[in-house]
C-alpha positions in Angstrom: -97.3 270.5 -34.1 -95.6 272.9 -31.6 -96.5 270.5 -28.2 -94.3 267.7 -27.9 -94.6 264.7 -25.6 -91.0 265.7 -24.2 -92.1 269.2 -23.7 -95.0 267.9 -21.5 -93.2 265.6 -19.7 -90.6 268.5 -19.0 -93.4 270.9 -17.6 -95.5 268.4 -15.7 -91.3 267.2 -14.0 -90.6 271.2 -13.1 -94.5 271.5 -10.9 -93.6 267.9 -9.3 -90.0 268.2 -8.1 -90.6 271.6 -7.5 -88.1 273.0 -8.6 -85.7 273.1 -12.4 -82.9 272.0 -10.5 -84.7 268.8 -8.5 -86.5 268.6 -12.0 -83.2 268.0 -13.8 -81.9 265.4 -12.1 -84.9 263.8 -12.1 -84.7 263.6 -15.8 -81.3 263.2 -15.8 -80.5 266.6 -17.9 -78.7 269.5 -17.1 -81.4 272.7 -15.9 -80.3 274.7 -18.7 -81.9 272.4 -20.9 -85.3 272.3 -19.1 -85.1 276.1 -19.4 -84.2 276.0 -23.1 -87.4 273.7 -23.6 -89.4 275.9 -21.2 -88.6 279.4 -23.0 -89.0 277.2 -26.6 -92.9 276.1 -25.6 -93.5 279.7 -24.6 -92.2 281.0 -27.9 -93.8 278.5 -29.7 -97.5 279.2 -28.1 -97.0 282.6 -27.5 -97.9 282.4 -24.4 -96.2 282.8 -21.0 -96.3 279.5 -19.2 -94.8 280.7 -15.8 -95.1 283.8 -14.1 -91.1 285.0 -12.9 -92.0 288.4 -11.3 -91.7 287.0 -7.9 -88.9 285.0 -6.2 -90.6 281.5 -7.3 -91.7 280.9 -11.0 -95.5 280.1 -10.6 -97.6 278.6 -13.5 -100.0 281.2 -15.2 -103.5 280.0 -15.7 -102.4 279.3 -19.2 -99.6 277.4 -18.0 -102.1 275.8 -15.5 -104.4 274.6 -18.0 -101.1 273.3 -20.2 -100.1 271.2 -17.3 -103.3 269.4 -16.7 -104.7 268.8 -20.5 -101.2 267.7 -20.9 -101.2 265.2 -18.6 -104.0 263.6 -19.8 -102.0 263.5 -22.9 -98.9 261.8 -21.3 -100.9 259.7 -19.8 -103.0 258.4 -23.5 -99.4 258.2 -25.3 -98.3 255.7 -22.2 -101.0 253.8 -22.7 -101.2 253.6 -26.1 -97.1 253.0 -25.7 -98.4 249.8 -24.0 -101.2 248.5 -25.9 -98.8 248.5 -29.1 -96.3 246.4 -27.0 -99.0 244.2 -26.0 -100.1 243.8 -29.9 -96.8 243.1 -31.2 -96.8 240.4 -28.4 -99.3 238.5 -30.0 -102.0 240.4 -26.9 -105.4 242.0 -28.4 -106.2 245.3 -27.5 -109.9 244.4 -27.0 -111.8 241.0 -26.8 -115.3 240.6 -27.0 -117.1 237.6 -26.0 -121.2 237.3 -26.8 -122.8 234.4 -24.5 -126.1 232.9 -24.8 -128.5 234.5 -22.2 -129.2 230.8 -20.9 -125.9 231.0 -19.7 -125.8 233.4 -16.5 -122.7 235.6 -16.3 -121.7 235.1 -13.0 -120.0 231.7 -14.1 -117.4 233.5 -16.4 -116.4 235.9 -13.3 -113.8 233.5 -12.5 -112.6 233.0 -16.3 -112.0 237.1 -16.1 -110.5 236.5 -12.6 -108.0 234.2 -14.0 -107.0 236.4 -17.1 -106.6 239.7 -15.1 -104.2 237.8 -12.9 -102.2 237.0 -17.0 -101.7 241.3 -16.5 -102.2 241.0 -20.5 -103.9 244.0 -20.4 -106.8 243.1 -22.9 -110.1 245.0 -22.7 -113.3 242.5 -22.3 -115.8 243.1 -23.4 -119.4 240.6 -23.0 -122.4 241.2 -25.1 -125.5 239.3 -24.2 -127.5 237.2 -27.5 -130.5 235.1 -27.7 -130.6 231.7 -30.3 -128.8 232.0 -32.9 -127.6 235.8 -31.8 -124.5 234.2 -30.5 -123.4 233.2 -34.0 -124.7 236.2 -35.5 -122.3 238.4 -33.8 -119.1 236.0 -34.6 -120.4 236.0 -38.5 -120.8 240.2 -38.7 -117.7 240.2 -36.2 -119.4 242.0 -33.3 -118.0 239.3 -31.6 -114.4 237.5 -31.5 -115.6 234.7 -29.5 -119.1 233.0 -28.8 -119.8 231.1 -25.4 -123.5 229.0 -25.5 -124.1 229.1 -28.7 -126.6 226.8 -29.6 -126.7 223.8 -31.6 -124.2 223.5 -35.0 -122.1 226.4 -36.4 -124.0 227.8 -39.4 -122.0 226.5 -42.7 -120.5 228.6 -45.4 -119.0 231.5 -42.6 -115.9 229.9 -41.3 -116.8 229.3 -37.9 -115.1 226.7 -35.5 -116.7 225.3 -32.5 -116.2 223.0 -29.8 -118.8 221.3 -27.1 -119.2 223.1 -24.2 -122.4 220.5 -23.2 -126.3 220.2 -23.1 -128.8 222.0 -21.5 -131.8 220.7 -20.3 -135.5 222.4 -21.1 -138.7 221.7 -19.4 -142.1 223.1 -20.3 -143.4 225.2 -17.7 -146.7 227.0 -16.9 -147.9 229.0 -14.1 -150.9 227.3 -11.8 -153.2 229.4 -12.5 -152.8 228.9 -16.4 -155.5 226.5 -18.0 -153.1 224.1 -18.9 -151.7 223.6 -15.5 -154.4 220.7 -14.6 -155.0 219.6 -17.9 -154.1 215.8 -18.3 -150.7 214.7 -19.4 -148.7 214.3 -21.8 -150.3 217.4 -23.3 -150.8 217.1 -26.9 -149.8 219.6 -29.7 -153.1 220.6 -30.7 -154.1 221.1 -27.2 -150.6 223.2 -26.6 -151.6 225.2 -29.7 -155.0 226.7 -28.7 -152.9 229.0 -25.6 -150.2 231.9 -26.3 -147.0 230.8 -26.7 -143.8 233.1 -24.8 -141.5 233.6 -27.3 -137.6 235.1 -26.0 -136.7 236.9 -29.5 -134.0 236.2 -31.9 -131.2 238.6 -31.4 -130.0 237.3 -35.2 -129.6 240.7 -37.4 -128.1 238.1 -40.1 -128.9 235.1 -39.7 -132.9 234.0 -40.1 -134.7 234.4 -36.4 -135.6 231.3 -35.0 -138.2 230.1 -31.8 -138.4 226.2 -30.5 -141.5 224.6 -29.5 -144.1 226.9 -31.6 -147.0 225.1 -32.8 -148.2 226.4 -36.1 -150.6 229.2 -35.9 -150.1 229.5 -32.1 -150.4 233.0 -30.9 -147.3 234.5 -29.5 -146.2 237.0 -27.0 -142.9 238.1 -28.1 -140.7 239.7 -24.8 -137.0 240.7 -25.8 -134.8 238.4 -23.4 -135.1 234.9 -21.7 -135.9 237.1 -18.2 -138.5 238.7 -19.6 -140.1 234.9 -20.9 -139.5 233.6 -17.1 -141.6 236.2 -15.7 -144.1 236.2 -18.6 -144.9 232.5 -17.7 -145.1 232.8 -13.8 -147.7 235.7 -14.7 -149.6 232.9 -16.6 -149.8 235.1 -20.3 -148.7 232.2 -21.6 -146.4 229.2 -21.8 -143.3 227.3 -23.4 -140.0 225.8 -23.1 -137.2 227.3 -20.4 -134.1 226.1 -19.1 -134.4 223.7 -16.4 -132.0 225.6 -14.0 -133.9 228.6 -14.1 -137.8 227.2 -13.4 -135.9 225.3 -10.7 -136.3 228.2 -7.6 -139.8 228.4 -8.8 -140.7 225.3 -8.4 -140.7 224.9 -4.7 -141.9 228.4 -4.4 -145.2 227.2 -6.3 -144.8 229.8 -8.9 -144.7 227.3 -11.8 -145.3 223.8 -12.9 -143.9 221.4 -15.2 -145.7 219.8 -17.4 -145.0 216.8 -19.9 -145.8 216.8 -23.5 -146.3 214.6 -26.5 -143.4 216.4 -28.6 -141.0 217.0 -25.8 -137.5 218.5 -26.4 -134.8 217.1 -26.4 -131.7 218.8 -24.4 -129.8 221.7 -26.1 -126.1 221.5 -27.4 -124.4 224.2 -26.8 -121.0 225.6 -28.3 -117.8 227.5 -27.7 -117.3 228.9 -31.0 -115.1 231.6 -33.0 -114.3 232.5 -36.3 -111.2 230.5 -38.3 -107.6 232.1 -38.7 -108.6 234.4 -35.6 -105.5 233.7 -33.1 -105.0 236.4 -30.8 -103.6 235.4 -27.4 -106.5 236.1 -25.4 -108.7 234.5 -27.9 -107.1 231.3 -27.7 -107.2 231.5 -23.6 -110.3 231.8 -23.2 -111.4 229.4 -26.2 -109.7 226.6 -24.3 -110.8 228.1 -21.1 -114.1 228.1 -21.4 -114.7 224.7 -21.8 -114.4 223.8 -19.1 -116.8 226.0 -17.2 -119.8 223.4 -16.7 -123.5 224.4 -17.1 -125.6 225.5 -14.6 -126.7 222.8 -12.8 -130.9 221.7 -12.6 -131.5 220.4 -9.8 
């Protein structure tokens, strides 16, 4: 390797002070050691860095282009100087957190607040999952810590988990759906003669899973719990959604709930994370994150 950090540094010193001299002291070393290092990097590249045919050394366009691709270098070695600090401190370079889409981002905004203010110097990162996505990602480590995931940790993968609370789910249709004046409690095989919206799976391992599909129902499958909100206000079809988000359209007319024989019962959902994984951020934001709350229904 004939570049050297200290080389670099020396160069990138000599254009901002100005000057060898100012450069030197800046450095605390003598200027005939800047001009040994200077005259070594030319011989070693074969190339001349500064131009000395006038009174003032001025950078060549080689020694131009040295200058600033090497201090994008100085600047990767400091911060990979830091990140290996911040490891050997027990710090992670990178956390990722998947959360369930039922949970809306905006409520771990203040979580990251809190964390930046820790100047660990982590990298987050979130990744959205539907179902049983959340532990999906934990179990093919795509993520180091799962926030929403619903009902009980999959056995046989090492996974721990805490409460975080229930969710309630209501069965919504839009008005102008057939089933929006049809008596209640709506029985199953009534429910099962219209197209059920189905929010798909994000599992890649683990089996892909839907709640309150009758058998032989016809589905619409749309790829995110969005998508499933505005499927049902359109009227192509019906199902279960979270009580918080049919809320808004509610008053607005948009949809309506209705009450059914086999209703569901409120969701539990988890803070979960794979065993012997103890990173400092991990373990903030695991206790952290408890105590967020739910989104509220009313």
């Amino acid at each position: 390797m004939r570049l050297s950090l200290d080389a670099l540094e020396t160069l990138d010193a000599i254009v901002e002070s100005g000057s060898f001299a100012r450069a030197a002291e800046r450095l605390h070393r003598v200027p005939s050691a800047l001009t040994y290092t200077v005259n070594k990097l030319e011989s070693d590249l074969g190339v001349a860095i500064f131009d000395r045919s006038g009174k003032r050394a001025e950078l060549t366009p080689a020694g131009r282009e040295l200058l600033d691709q090497g201090r994008d270098l100085l600047r990767q070695a400091e911060t990979l100087e830091r990140r290996v600090k911040r490891v050997a401190l027990g710090w992670e370079t990178q956390l990722t957190i998947a959360y369930d889409e039922v949970l809306p981002i905006e409520g771990l905004f203040g979580l990251v607040r809190e964390f930046d203010a820790l100047g660990s110097g982590t990298r987050l990162r979130f990744t959205q999952e539907i179902f049983g996505g959340t532990w999906d990602a934990l179990i093919d480590k795509r993520a180091d810590l799962a926030i929403a995931a619903p009902g009980d940790a999959p056995d046989g993968f090492g996974l721990r988990s805490v409460e975080l609370g229930r969710l309630d789910f209501v069965y919504a249709v839009a008005p102008t759906h057939a089933l929006a004046d049809a008596p209640e409690p709506l029985p199953a095989a009534l429910i099962a003669r219209h197209r059920s919206i189905v929010a798909a799976d994000s599992s890649r391992r683990l089996q892909a899973r839907s709640l309150g599909v009758q058998p032989n129902q016809d589905t619409l499958i749309v790829p995110t719990l969005a998508a499933k909100l505005q499927a049902q206000i359109a009227g192509l079809g019906v199902g279960y959604l979270p009580k918080h988000l049919v809320a808004p359209h509610l008053a607005a007319g948009r949809l309506r709930i209705k009450a059914v024989e086999e209703d569901r019962d409120s969701a539990l959902l988890r803070v979960a994370w794979r065993a012997g994984d103890d990173g400092k951020a991990l373990a903030w934001f695991r206790e952290r994150a408890v105590g967020i709350g739910l989104p509220a229904s009313d």
